[in-house]
Each structure stands twice: as C-alpha cells, then as structure tokens.
C-alpha positions in Angstrom: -12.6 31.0 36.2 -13.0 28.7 39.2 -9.1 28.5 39.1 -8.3 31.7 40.1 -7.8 31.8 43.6 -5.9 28.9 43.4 -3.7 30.6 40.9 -3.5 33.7 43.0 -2.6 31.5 46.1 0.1 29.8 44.3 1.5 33.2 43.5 1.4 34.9 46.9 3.2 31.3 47.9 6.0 31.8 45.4 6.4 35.4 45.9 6.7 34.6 49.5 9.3 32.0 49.2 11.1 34.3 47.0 11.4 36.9 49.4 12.2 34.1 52.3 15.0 32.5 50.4 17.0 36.4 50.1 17.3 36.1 53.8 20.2 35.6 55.4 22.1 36.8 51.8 23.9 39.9 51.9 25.0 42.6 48.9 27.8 45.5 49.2 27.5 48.8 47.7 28.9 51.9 47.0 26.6 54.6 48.3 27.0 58.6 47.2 27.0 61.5 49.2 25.7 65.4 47.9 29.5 66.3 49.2 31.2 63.9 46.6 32.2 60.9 48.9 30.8 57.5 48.2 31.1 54.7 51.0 30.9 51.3 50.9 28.1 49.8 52.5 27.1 46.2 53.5 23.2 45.6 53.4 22.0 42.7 55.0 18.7 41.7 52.7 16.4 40.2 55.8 17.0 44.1 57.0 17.0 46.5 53.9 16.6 49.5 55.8 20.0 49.3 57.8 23.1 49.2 55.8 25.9 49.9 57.3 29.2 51.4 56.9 32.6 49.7 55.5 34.8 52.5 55.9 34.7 56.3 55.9 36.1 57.9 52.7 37.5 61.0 53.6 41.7 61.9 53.5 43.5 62.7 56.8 42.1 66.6 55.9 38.5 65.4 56.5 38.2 66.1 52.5 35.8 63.8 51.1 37.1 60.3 49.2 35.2 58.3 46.5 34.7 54.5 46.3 33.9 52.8 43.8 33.3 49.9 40.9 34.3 47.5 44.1 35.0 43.9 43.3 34.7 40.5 45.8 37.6 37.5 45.9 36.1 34.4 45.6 36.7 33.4 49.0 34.8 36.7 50.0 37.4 38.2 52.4 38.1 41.3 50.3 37.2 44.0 48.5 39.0 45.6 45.5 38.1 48.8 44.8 39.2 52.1 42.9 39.3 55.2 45.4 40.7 58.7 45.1 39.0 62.4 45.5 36.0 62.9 43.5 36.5 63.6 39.9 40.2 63.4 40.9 42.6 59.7 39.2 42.2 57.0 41.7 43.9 53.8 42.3 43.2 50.2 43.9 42.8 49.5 47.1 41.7 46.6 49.6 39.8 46.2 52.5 38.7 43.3 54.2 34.9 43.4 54.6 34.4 41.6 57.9 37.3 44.3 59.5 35.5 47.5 59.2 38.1 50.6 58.1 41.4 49.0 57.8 42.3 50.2 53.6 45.6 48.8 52.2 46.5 50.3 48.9 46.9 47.8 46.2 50.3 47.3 44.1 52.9 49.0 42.4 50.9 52.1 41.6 52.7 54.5 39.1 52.5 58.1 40.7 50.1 59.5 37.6 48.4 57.0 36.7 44.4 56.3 37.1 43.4 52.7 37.7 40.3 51.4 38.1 37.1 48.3 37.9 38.9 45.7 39.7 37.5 42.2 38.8 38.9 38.9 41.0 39.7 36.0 38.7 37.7 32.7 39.5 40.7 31.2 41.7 41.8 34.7 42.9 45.2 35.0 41.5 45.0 37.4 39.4 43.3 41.3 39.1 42.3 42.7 36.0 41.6 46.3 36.1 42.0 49.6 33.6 44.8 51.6 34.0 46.4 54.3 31.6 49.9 53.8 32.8 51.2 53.0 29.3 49.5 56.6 27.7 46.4 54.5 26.9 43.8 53.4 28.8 44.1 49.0 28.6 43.2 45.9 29.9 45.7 44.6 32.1 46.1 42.0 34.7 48.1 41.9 38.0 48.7 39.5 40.3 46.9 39.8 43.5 48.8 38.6 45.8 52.0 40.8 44.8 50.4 43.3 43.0 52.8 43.3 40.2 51.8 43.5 36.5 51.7 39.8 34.5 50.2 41.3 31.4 49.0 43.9 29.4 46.0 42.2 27.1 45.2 45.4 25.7 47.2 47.9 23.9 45.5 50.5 21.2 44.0 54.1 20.6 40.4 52.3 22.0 39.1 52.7 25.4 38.6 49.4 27.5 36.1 49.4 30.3 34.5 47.0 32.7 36.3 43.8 32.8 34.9 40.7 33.8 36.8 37.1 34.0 34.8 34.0 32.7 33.8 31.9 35.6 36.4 29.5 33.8 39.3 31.7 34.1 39.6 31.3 30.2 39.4 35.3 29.0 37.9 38.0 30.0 34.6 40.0 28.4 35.3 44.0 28.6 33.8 47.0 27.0 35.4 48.3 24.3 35.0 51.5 21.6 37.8 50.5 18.9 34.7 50.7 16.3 33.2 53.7 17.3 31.1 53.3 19.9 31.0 50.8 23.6 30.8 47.5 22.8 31.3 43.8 24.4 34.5 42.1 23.6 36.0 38.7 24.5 39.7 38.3 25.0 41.8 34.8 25.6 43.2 35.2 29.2 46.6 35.0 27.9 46.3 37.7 25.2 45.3 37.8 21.3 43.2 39.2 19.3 39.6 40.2 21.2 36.3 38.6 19.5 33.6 41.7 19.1 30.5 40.0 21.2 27.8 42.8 19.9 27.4 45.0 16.9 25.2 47.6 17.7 24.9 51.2 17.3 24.3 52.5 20.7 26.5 51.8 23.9 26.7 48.3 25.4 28.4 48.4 29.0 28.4 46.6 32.6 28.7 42.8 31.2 28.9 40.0 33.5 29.1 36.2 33.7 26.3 34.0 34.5 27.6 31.2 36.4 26.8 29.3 33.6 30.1 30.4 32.0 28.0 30.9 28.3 25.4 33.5 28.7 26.4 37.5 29.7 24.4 39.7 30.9 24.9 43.2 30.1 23.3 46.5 30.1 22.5 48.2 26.3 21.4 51.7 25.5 17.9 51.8 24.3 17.2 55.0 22.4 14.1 56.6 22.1 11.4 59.8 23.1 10.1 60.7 26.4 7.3 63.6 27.7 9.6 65.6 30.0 8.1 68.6 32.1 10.1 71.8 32.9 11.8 71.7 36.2 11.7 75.4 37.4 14.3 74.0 40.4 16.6 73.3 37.3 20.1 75.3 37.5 19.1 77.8 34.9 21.7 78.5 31.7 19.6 80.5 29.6 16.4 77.9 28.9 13.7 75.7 30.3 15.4 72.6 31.9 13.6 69.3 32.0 15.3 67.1 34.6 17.1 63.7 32.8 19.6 61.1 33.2 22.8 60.4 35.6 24.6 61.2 32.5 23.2 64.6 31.2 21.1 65.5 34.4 19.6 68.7 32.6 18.2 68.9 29.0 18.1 72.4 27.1 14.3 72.5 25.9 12.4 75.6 24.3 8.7 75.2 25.8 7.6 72.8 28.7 6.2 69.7 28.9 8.3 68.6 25.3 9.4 65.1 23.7 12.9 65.0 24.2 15.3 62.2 23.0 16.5 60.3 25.8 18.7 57.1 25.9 17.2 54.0 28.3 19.7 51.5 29.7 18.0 48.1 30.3 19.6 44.6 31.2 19.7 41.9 28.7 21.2 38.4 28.6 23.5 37.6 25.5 24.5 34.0 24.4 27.7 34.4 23.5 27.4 30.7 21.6 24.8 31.6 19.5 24.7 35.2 20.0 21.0 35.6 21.2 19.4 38.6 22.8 16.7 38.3 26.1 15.7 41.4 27.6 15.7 40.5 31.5 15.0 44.3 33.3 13.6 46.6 31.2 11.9 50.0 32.7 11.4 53.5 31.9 14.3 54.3 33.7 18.0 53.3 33.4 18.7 49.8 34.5 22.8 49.6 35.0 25.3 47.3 36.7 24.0 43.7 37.0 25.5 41.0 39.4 24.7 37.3 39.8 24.6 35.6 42.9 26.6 33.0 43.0 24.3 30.1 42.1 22.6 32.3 38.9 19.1 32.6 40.8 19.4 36.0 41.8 20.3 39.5 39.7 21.0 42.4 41.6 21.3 46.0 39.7 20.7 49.6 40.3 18.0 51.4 38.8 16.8 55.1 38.9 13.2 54.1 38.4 12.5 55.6 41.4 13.9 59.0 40.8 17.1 58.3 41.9 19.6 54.9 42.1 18.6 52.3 44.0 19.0 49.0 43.9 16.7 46.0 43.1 17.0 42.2 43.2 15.2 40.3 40.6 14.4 36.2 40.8 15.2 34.9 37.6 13.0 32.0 38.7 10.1 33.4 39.7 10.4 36.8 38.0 9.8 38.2 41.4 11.2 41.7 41.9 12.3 43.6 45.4 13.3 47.2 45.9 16.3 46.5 48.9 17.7 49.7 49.4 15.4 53.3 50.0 18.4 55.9 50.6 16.8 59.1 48.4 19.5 61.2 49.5 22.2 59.1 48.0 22.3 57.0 44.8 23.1 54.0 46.0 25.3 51.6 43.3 28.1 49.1 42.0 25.7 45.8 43.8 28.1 42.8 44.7 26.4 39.5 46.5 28.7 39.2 49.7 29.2 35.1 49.4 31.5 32.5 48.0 31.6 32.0 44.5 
C-alpha cells in the first residue's frame, strides 16, 4: 500500500502530459444545426470551447446547406466534402481550410446524381467517393486534380459506403451489404474481386486505417437491452415514447420505464492479417466515426454519451480520454486531425 501515491502521482503526470501533447493539434468537424444546416468547423484542441467557422452553408436564398462526411489531402490544404440541401442528393466540393468561405465544386458532376464520402489517397491523386451515377450506388475513383472518373471498382445490386484508401495506396477498405447486411471489404486499388474483412450479423461501418497500414479500426453494432423511461416531451403517435438513438430517435413502448432492444455502436480495432478483434471505445452510448492522427497516437470519434454527439479524443497510449467539443445544441461530427499525413 505504501506505493500508492506514487502510483497516483505517476498518473496525474501521464494524464497531464497527455492532455499537454493535444496542444497545438487541431480537428475539423461538421457541426448540425436544429434548421438542417451543418458547418464545418475547425477546433483548435489547446481551446475546446471556440471552434470556429469554415464556411456558411446556406444557398444564395439564405435556405440552409448541409456539409458533411469531409475528407483532408495529405498535404492538408483541402477539404473534400459532400454538400447539398438537407435530405436533398449532394455532390463534392472543395474548400481550402486556411481560406475561410471560398467552395469550388468538385468534377464532372452528372446533373442527378448523389455523390458522397470523399476519401484523399495517400499521395493525393486520386478521390474515391460513392456515387449512383451508373443506377447503382459504387465505389469509384476520380482523379483529383481534374476531377474526371479513372475507375469504377464497384459495380452490383450491393450498396458501398465509407471508403477508405490504405496508407499504401494498395486498395481501399469500404462498407459493403452484398451479403445481407454492412460489412468491411477490401478491394485491390486497381479493381477485382473485394475480400469480405468481417462476418458478422449486425452492421459494421466507419472503418479506417491505422497508420500502421495492417490494423482497421471500425465501428460494429453491438445489440442488446436497455431500461428506457417514457419521455412525455416525445412527439406523440399514439404511445409512450422513450427517447433512443440518432437512427430511430423515438421508440413505440406500451408502459414506462421498459427494456427495449437497442443497438450500441462501439469502436474496435481489426487485424486484417490475422483477423483479430480489440474493443478500443466502448460505452453505453453509440461510439461512431474514428480518425487517427497522423502518427497512430491519437483516436478522435463522436459519441452521444452525453446525450447528444460530441466528440472525444482518446490516447491510445495512455488510455487517457478528453471530451473536446460541448456544443448541446448541435451534434457535432465526421472528426478529421487538421495535419500532414
């Protein structure tokens, strides 16, 4: 027992440290509005509590624009990201984050289509991003300094989702629901036939490089039961409500408080070598959208363990964890580490 304070003070150092080595590093977000629009944000982490503004998303009309699932170029002078109205088809555009305002749309967009998650390969060449210009919606990759298409990598009745290159340029990991239901997929950069990276029987979304170029993580649906009350502030269609979920915000329930089956998102690290499993975040909430900074220390992610999305960074060293953004009137989402990679 005569160790303990020495333990504590060895922890307090660390925890310190850990906090003192996110200064001077910087994240960009997407940040929701109650009208619909979503902004991109720049938060500096040695001051949390002032974000500020990219851009304003609103049409010449004033009416409100959404940005989102933004991506960085290696060199860290852009931004892709998809924006259109809210709920609307979008399309890609660019901004340059240290000129405030000035959007460019991106490429030879086709008039109907919706195209979306942007991801910058390693030596910034190339964009791959979803689009359902061919009837379906595919992986596909563009070149980023023309904008026009090199190839489409993708091209079935399945939805793709969430693209990610390898920190090697060699393929791309993506989200795909060819068997049923979302899982992780790996694809050669140049095309071929995808390898399926998990076999599980709930949704597994938001994957994402380590620098390390073999481990992924990624965020998988945990199901399970949770003690909801009734929420008598609810919007009422003919039930007690128990408040749940960005997905299904409102649960139909007969009597209140009641166990209702909920799904839990938490982050987990995948070998794709040896195909091993490490939870990393894991709370009672929904855990979504993991980034790496870009020496593998760091995780940022959004969670809604607060009541609504926020976003945390989390030392994979230390296992120290920070709350870095406190917007409750916003859910605030999409985390990117503004740096070089």
């Amino acid at each position: 027992m005569r160790f303990r304070p020495l333990l504590v003070l060895l922890l307090l150092i660390s925890v310190a440290a850990s906090a003192d080595d996110l200064a001077g590093r910087r994240l960009l977000f997407v940040s929701g509005e109650a009208d619909g629009a979503a902004t991109l944000m720049i938060l500096d982490l040695a001051q949390p509590l002032l974000p500020r503004p990219l851009a304003s998303m609103c049409d010449e009309d004033g009416a409100p624009l959404t940005a989102s699932q933004a991506t960085l170029s290696p060199e860290a002078d852009a931004v892709a990201f998809r924006y259109g109205a809210p709920g609307g088809s979008g399309r890609i555009h660019l901004l340059d984050p240290s000129v405030p305002g000035e959007l460019r749309p991106f490429g030879n967009h086709e008039a109907d289509a919706d195209e979306g998650m942007p991801d910058w390969s390693p030596d910034g060449s190339m964009l791959a991003l979803i689009s359902d210009r061919g009837g379906t919606v595919d992986l596909y990759v563009v070149d980023a300094l023309e904008g026009e298409l090199s190839r489409r990598l993708t091209n079935d009745d399945a939805r793709e989702s969430d693209p990610a290159w390898h920190p090697d340029a060699v393929g791309l990991a993506y989200v795909g629901d060819a068997d049923g239901d979302e899982e992780i997929y790996l694809t050669d950069a140049l095309g071929g036939a995808p390898r399926q990276l998990t076999h599980n029987t709930w949704a597994d979304l938001d994957p994402v490089w380590h620098p390390d170029g073999r481990r992924l993580a990624l965020v998988t649906t945990v199901p399970g039961e949770k003690l909801v009350p009734a929420s008598p502030s609810a919007p009422d269609s003919g039930g007690a409500k128990a408040a749940f979920g960005p997905e299904s915000p409102y649960v139909d329930i007969e009597t209140a408080p009641a166990t209702v089956v909920v799904e839990n998102r938490d982050i987990v690290m995948l070998d794709t070598v040896d195909g091993s499993l490490e939870f990393v975040v894991s709370s009672p909430g929904s855990d979504i959208q993991p980034a790496f900074s870009a020496d593998g220390r760091y995780l940022a992610f959004a969670s809604d363990r607060s009541g609504d999305y926020e976003l945390y960074v989390y030392d994979l060293e230390t296992g120290f964890l920070k709350q870095v953004t406190f917007n409750s009137a916003a859910d605030d989402l999409n985390p990117l580490w503004l740096e070089e990679r």
